[in-house]
Legacy VTK file of the C-alpha trace (Angstrom):
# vtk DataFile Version 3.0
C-alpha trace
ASCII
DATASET POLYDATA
POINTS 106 float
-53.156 -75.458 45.769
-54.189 -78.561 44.249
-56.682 -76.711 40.891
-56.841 -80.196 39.999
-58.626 -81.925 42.814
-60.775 -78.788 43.341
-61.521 -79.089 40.157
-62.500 -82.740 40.809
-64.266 -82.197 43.289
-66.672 -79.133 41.688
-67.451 -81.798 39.258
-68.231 -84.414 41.931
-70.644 -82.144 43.543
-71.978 -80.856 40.316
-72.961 -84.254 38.794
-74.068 -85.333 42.306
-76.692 -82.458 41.974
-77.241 -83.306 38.670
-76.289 -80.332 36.742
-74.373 -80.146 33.469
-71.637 -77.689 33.259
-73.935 -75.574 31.271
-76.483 -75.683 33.711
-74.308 -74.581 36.682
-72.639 -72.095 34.134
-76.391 -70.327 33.506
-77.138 -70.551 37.384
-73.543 -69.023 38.379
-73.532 -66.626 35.257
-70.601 -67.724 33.599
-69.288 -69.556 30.209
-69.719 -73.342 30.183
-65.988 -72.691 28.859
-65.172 -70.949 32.450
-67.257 -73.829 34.177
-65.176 -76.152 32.253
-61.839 -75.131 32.615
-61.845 -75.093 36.589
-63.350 -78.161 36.731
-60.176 -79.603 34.588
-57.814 -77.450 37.330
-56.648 -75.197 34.489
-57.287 -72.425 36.350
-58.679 -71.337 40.145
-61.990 -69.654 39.842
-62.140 -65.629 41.709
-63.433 -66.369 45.108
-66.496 -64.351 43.696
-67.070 -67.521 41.403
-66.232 -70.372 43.837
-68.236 -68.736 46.391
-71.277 -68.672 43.616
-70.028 -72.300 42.797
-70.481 -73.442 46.364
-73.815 -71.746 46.868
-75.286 -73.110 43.566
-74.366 -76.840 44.368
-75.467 -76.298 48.144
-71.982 -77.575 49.472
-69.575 -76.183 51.895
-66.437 -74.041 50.629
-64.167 -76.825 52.802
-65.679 -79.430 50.900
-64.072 -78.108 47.978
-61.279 -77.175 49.349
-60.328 -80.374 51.301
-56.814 -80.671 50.499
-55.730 -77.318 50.961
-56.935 -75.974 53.828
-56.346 -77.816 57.451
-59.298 -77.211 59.087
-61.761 -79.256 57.304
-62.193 -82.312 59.039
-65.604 -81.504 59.312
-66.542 -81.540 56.205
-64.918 -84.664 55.796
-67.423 -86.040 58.008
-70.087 -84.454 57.247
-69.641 -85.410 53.627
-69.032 -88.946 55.271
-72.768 -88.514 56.516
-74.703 -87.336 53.955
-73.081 -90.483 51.780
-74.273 -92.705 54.301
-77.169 -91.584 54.822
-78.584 -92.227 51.007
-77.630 -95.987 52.096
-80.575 -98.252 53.158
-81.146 -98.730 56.752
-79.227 -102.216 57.361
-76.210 -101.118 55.231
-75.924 -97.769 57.420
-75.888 -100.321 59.888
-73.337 -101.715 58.483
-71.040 -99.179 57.645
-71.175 -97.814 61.204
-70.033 -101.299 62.757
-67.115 -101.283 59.815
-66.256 -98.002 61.005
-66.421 -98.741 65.039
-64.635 -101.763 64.335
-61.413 -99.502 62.571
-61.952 -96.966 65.441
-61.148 -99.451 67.815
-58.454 -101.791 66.227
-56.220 -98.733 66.485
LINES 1 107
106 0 1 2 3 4 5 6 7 8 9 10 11 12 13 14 15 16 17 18 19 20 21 22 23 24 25 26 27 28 29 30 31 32 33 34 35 36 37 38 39 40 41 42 43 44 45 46 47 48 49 50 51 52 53 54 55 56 57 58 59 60 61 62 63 64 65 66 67 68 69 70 71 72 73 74 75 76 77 78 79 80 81 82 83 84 85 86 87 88 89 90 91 92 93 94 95 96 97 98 99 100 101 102 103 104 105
């Protein structure tokens, strides 16, 4: 497993929700230490933690776990989604015709 981008991604999710690592630490009920060093990949959190970790930044265990497990395409999209969706109207727009436009060139 990848503790790196897992970690990278926590972080991603954490600052998108904007928490500090001491905030999600108090939430989860852990160190800002602990917070910190799976967020740097130095160490996989218990699945007690992640699960607390996922819960308290309201985002899907795949999410996280992208790269290591196979089955989470949909997460891919739906992550795809929810970043489009903070776009204004005509660059959704956009985006959508970019992504039609790939879809079809193959």
């Amino acid at each position: 497993m990848d503790l790196k981008a897992v970690g990278a991604r926590i972080k991603a999710a954490r600052e998108a929700k904007g928490l500090t690592q001491e905030n999600l630490a108090e939430i989860i009920g852990k160190s800002t230490t602990h917070i910190s060093v799976i967020e740097r990949g130095f160490k996989a959190p218990k699945l007690e933690t992640f699960i607390s970790i996922a819960n308290a930044l309201d985002v899907s265990a795949d999410s996280l776990l992208l790269d290591v497990v196979t089955c989470a395409t949909r997460s891919t999209a739906n992550e795809l989604s929810a970043l489009i969706e903070k776009r204004p109207i005509k660059e959704q727009q956009r985006i959508l015709n970019a992504v039609r436009a790939l879809l079809t060139a193959e």
